[in-house]
TIKERO-64385 format. One record per residue: x, y, z of N, C-alpha, C in turn. Coordinates in steps of 0.001 Angstrom, whole numbers, padded with zeros to 6 digits, always signed. Layout:
# TIKERO-64385
XYZXYZXYZ/...
# end
This chain:
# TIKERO-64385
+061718+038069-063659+061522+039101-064678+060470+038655-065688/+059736+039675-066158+058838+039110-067238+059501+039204-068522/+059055+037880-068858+059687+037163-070644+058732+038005-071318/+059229+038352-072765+058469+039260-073593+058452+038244-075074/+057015+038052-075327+056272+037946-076841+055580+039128-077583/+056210+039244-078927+055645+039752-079798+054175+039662-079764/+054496+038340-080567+053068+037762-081279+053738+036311-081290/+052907+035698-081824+053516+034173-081755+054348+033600-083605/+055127+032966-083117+055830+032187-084267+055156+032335-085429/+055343+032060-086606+054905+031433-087394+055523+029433-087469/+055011+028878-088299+054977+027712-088365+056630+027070-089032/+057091+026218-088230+058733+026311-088709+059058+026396-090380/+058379+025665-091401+058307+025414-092523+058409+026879-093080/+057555+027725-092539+057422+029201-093242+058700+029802-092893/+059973+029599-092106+061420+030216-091884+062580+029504-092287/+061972+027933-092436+063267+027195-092838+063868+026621-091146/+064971+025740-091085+065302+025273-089778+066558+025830-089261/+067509+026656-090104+068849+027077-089375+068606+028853-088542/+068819+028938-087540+068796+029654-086787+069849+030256-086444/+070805+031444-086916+071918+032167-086480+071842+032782-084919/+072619+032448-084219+072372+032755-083001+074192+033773-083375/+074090+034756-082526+075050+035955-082463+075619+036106-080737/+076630+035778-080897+077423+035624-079333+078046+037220-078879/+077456+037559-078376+077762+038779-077370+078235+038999-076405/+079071+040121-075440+079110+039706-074094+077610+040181-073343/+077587+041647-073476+076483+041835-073122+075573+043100-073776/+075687+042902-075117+075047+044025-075935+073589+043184-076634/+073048+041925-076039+072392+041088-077352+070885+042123-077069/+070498+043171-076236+069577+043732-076429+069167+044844-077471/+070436+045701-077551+070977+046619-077925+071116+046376-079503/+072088+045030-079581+071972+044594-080926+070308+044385-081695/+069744+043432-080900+068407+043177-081910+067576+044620-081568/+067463+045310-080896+067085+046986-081257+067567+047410-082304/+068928+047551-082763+069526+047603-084126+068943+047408-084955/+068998+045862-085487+068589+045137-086207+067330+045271-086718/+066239+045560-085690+064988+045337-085949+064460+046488-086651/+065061+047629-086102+065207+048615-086663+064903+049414-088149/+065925+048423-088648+066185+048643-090365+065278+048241-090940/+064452+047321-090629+063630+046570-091471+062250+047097-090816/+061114+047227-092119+060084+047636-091238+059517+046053-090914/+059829+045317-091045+058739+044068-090189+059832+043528-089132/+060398+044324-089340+062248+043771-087736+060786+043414-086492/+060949+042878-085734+059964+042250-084534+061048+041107-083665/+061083+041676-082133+061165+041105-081113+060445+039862-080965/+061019+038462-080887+059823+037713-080563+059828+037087-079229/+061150+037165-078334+061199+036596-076825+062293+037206-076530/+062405+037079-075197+063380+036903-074704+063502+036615-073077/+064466+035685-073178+064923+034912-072053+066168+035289-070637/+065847+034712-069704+066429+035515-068362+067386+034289-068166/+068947+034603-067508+069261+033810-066834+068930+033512-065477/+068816+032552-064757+068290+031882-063923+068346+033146-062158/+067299+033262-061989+067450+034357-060360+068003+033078-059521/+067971+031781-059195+067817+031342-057873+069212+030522-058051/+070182+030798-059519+071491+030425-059326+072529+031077-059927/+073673+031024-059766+074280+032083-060771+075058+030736-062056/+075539+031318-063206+075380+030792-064294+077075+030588-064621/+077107+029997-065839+078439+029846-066200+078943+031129-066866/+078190+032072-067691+078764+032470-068104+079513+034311-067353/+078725+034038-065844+079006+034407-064839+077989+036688-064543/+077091+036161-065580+076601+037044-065569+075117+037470-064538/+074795+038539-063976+074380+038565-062858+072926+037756-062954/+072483+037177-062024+070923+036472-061441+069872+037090-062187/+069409+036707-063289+068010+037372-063738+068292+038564-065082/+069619+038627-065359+069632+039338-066760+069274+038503-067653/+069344+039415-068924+068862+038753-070235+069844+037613-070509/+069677+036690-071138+070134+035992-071720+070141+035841-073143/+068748+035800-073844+068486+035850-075588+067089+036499-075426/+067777+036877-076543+066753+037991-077271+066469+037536-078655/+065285+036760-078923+065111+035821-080207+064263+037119-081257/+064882+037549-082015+064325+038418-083787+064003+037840-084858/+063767+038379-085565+062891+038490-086656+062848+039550-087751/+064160+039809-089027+064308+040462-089682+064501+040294-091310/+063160+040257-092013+063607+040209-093587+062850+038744-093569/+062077+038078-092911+061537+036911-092900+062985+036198-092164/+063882+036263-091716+065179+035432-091210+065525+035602-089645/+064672+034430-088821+064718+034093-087538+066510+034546-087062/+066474+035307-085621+068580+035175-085246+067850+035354-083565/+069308+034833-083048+068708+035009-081548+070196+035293-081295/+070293+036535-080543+071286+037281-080156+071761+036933-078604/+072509+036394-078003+072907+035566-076997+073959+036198-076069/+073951+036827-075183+074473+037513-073919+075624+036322-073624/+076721+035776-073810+077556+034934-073581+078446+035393-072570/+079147+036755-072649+080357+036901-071987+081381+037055-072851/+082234+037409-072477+083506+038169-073625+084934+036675-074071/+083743+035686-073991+084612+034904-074460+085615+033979-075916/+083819+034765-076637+084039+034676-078251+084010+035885-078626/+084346+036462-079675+084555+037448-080691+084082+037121-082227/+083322+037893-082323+082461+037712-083868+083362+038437-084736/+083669+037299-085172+084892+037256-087005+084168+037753-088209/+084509+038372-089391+083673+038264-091047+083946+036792-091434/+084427+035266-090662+084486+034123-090911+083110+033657-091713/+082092+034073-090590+080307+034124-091463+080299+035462-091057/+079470+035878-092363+078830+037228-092708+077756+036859-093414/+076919+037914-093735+075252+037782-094008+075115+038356-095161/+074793+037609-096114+074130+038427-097376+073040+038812-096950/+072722+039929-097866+071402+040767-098026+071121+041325-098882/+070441+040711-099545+069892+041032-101085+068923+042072-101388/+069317+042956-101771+068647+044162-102511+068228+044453-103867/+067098+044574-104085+066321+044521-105490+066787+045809-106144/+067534+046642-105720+067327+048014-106359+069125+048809-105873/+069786+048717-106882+070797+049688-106035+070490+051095-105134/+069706+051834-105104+068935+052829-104136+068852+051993-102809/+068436+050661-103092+067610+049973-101725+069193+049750-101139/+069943+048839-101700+071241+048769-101351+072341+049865-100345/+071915+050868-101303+072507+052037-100808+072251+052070-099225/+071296+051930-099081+070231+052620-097409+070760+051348-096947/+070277+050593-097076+070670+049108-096369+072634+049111-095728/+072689+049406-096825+074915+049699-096538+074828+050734-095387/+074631+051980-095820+075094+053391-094947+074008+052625-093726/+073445+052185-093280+072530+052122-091970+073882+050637-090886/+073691+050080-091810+074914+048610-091494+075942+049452-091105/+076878+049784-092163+078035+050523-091815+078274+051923-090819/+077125+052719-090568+077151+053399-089273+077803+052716-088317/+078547+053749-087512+079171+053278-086279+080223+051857-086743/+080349+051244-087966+081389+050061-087783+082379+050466-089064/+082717+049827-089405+083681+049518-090817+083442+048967-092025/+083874+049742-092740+083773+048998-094218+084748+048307-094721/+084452+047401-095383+085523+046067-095817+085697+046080-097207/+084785+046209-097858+085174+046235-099048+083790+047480-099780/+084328+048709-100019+083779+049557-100565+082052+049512-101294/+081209+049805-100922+079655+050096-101677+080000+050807-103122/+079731+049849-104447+079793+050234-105591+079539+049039-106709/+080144+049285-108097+079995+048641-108578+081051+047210-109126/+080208+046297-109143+081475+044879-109131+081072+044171-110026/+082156+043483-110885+081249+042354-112050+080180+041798-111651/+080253+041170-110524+079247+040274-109987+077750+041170-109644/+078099+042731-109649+076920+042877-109207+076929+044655-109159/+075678+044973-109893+076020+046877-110155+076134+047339-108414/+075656+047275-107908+076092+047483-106242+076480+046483-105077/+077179+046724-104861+077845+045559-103332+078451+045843-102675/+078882+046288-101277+079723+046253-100529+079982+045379-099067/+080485+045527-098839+080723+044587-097415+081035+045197-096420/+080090+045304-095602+080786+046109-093775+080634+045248-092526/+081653+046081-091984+080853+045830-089851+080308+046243-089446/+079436+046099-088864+078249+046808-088327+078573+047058-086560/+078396+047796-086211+078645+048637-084779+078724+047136-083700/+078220+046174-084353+078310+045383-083289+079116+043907-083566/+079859+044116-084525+080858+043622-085000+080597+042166-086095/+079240+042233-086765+078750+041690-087218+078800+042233-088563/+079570+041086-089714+080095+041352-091162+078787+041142-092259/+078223+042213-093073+077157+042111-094129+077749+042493-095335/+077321+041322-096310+077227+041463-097754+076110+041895-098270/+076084+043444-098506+074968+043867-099187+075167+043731-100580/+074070+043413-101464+074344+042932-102671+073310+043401-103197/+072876+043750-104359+071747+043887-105154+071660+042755-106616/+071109+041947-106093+071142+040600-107146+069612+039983-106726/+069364+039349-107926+068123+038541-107675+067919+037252-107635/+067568+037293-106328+067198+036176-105169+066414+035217-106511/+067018+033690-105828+065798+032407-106325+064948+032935-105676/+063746+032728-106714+061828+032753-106435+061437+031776-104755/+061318+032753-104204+060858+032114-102676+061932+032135-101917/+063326+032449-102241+064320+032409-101328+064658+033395-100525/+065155+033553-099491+065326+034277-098213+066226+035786-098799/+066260+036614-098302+066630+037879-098657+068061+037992-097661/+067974+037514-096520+069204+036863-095909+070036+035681-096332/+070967+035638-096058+071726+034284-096137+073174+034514-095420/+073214+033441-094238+074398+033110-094021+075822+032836-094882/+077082+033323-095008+078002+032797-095798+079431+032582-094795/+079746+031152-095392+080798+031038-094426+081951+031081-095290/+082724+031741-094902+084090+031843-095555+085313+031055-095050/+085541+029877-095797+086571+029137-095190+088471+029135-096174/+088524+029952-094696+090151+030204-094500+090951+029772-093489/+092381+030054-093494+093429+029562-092724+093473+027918-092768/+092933+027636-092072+093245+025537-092000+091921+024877-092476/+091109+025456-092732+090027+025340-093510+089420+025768-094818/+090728+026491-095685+090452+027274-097100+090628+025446-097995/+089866+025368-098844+089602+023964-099183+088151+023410-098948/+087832+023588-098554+086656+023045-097728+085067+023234-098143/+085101+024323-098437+084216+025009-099000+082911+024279-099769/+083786+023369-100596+082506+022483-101296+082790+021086-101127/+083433+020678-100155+083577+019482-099623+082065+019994-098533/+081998+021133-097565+080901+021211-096470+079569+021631-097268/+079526+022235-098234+078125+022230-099022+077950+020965-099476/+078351+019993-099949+077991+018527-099976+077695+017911-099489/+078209+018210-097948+078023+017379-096774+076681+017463-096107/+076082+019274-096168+075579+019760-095607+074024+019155-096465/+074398+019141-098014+073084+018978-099037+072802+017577-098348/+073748+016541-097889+073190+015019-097631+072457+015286-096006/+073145+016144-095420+072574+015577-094116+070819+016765-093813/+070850+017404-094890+069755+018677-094334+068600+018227-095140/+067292+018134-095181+066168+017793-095617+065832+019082-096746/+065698+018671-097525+065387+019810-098889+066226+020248-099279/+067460+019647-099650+068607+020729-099478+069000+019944-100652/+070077+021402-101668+070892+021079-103006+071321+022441-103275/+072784+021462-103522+073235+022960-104160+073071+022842-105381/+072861+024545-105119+072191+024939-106815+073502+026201-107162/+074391+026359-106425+075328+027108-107572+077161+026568-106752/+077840+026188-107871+078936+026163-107545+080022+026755-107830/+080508+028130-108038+081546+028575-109119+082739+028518-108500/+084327+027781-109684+085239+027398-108966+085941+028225-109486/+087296+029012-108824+088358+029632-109003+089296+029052-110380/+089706+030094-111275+090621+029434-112179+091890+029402-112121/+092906+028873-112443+093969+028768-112067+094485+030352-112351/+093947+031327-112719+094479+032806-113120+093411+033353-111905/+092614+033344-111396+092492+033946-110292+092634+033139-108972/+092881+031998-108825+093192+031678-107593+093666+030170-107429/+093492+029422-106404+093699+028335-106047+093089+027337-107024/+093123+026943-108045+092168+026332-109050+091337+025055-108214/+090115+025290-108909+088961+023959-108357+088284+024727-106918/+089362+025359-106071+088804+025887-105132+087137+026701-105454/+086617+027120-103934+085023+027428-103974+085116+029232-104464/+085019+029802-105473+084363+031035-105015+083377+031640-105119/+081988+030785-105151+080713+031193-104580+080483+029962-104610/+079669+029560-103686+078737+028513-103836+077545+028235-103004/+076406+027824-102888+075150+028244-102713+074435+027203-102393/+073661+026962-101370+073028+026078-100920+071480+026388-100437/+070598+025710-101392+069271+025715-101018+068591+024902-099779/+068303+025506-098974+067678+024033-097874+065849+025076-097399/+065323+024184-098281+063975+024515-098296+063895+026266-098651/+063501+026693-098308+063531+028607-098712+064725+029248-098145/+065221+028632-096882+066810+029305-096622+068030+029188-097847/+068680+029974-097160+069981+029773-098431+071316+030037-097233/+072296+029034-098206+073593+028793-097295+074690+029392-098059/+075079+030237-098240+076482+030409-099118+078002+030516-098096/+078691+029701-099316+079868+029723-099275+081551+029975-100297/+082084+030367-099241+083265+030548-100499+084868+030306-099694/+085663+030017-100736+086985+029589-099775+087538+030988-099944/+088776+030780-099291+089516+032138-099244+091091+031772-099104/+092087+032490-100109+093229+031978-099489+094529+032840-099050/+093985+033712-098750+094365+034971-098113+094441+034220-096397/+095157+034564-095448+095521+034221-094303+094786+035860-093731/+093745+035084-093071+092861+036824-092489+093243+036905-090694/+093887+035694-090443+094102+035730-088453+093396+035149-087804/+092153+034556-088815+090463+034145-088510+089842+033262-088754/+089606+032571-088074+088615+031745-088729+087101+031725-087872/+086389+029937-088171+085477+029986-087363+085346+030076-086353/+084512+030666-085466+084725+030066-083720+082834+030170-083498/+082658+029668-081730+081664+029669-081490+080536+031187-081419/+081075+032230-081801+080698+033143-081330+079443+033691-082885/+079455+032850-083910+078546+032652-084811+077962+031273-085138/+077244+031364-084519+076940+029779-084334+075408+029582-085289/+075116+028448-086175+074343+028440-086732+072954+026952-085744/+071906+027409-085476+071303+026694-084339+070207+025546-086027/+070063+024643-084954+069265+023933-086248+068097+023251-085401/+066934+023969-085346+065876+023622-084880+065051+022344-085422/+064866+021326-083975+064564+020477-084230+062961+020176-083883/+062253+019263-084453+060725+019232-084506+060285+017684-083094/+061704+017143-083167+061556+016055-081664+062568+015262-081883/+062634+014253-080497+064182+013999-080324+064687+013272-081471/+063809+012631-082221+064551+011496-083420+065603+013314-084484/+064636+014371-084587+065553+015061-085334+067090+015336-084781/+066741+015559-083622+067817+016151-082539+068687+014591-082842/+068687+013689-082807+069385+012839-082839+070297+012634-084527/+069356+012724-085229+069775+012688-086568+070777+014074-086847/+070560+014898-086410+071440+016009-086776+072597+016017-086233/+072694+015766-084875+074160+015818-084015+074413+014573-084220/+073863+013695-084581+074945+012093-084920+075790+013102-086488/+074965+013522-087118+075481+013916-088690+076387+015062-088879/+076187+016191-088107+076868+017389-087965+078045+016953-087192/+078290+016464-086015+079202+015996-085240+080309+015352-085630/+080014+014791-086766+080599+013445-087667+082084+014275-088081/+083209+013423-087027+084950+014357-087493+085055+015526-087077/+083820+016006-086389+084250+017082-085671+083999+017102-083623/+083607+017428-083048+083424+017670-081999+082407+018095-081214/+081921+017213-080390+080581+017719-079670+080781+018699-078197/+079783+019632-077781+080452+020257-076918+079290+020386-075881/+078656+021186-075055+078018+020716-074129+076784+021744-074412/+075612+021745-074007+074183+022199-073853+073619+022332-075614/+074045+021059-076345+073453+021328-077361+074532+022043-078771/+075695+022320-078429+076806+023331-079010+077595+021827-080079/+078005+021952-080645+078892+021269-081149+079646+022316-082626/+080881+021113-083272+081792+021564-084086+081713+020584-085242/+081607+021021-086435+081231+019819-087212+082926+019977-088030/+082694+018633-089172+084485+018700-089261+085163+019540-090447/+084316+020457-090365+084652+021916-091094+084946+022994-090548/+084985+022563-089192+085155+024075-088104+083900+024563-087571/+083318+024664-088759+081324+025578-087895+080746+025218-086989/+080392+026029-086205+079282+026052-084981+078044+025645-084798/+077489+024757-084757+076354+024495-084583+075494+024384-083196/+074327+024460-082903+073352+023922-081935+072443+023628-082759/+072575+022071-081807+071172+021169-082133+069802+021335-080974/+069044+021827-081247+067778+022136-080092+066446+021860-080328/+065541+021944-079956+064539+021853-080085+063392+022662-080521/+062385+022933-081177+061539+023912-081090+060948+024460-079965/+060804+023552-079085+060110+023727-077883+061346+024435-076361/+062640+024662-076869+063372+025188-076335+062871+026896-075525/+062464+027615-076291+061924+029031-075996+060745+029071-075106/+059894+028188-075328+058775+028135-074689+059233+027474-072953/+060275+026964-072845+060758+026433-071326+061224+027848-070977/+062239+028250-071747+063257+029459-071207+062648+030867-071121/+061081+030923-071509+060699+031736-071581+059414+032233-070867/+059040+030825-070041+058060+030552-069100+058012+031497-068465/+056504+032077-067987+056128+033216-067099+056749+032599-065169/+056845+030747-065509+056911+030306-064013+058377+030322-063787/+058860+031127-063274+060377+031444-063180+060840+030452-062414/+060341+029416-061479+060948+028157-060682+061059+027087-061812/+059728+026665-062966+060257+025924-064028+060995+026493-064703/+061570+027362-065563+062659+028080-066138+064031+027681-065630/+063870+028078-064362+065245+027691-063919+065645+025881-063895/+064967+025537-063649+065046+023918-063681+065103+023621-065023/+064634+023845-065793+064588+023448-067349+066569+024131-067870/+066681+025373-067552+067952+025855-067607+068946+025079-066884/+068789+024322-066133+070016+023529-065260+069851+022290-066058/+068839+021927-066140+069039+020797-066876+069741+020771-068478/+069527+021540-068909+070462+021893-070123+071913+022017-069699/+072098+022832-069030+073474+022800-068434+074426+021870-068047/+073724+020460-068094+074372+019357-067671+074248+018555-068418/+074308+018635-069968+074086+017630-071016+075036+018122-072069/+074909+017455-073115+076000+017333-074149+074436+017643-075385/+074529+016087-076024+072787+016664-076687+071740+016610-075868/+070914+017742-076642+070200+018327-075404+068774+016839-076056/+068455+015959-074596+066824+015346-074083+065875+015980-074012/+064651+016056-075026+064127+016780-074778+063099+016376-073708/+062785+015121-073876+061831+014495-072034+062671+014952-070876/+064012+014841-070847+064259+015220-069804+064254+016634-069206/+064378+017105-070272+064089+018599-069782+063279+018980-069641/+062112+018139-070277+060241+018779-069795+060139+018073-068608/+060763+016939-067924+060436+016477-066983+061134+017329-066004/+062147+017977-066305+062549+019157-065441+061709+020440-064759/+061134+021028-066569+060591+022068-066791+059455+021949-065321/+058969+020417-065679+057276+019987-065169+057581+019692-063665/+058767+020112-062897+059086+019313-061904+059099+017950-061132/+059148+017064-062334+058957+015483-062071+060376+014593-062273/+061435+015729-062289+062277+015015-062528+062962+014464-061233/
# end
């Protein structure tokens, strides 16, 4: 099948390094059509086939899509054809910052089409418009109208840690400020003993170069927590990064196979490479597939070994 480019990347520095990848069974086309949608600079930038000459784990047919890598609001996501094995929780949900309650407005009613609303579009101390929905594809947004730090992302990941992980909250923004390059938190606000769990997180905010990380605890029992099916990817520039990140992210939590791991907060991560898309996305569908098997049989992903795959020299 032919792999599809936009246009080419911009330079990693200009997006920041965490990459939300969105676990689907088999809507991840459908979804970034969505997505891209809303935004007028939304842009397709690849997308990748599972392998014709084998069939796959996640048992889906020879030569369908696999990822579909976007581009919405300046905030890289790659929407991932998995199989109906994860289910996307409001565990992480997405801020989206709106300059204008009007802008807010459109941004909500377009999100909330076709899904659910969670917590009503209006006005909140924290903010003259906000609401929170699902979006048709079961993906949780905090629309907000607040103003963004100067240069910061209009997106932002937020992880909400509940059930066996409410606590945590600013124990993993600490963790996260030591092990991520440019990174500090710059807001922490804690619960008072009259609204909640005292000391506990309820906002807190993490700068890592122009991305932003928010978090907050929760101590409400929602049925939910993290799982793999929101997984945050952390693009690496060569193997010393790839090494430094999954020795650090991994640390008390759990490593899992093609690059996937669990850090000891519950969250999802992949550690990968930059040069990952450009194998999986090759016009030479015999290197593709070899570069794809070879991933398949690793824990952290080599990146020589997989070009020696890609290159057929392995």
């Amino acid at each position: 099948m032919t792999q599809t480019h936009t246009d080419p990347r911009r330079p990693l520095e200009a997006h920041g390094p965490i990459v939300p990848c969105l676990w689907f069974d088999d809507r991840a086309e459908a979804a970034a059509r969505f997505y891209t949608s809303i935004f007028a600079d939304g842009r397709v930038t690849a997308v990748s086939h599972y392998p014709q000459s084998s069939d796959n784990p996640s048992g889906k047919p020879r030569g369908s899509v696999l990822t579909v890598e976007f581009e919405v609001a300046g905030q890289r996501f790659t929407a991932l054809n998995g199989g109906p094995r994860f289910t996307i929780n409001p565990s992480i949900s997405f801020f989206m910052y709106a300059e204008t309650p009007a802008e807010a407005d459109g941004l909500f009613g377009k999100l909330a089409d076709g899904g659910a609303v969670l917590m009503p579009l209006g006005e909140y101390p924290w903010s003259p418009r906000y609401g929170w929905a699902r979006d048709r594809f079961g993906v949780s947004w905090q629309v907000i109208t607040s103003r963004r730090p100067a240069g910061g992302s209009v997106i932002a990941p937020c992880l909400m840690f509940t059930g066996p992980w409410h606590g945590k909250a600013g124990p993993a923004l600490e963790a996260y400020a030591r092990i991520f390059r440019k990174a500090h938190v710059e807001a922490l606000e804690r619960y008072t003993a009259s609204e909640g769990p005292e000391g506990t997180i309820k906002h807190g905010r993490l700068a890592i170069g122009r991305q932003a990380l928010v978090a907050m605890d929760s101590p409400i029992d929602h049925g939910f927590t993290f799982n793999e099916a929101v997984s945050l990817q952390v693009m690496c520039e060569d193997q010393a990064e790839i090494d430094r990140y999954w020795a650090a992210l991994s640390e008390g939590g759990e490593q899992g196979p093609c690059g996937w791991l669990r850090d000891g907060f519950g969250v999802s991560w992949q550690i990968v490479p930059t040069t990952i898309a450009q194998w999986l996305t090759s016009e030479d569908s015999a290197a593709r597939d070899r570069a794809f098997a070879a991933v398949m049989k690793m824990k952290k992903l080599d990146i020589a070994t997989i070009q020696a795959a890609f290159a057929g020299k392995s």
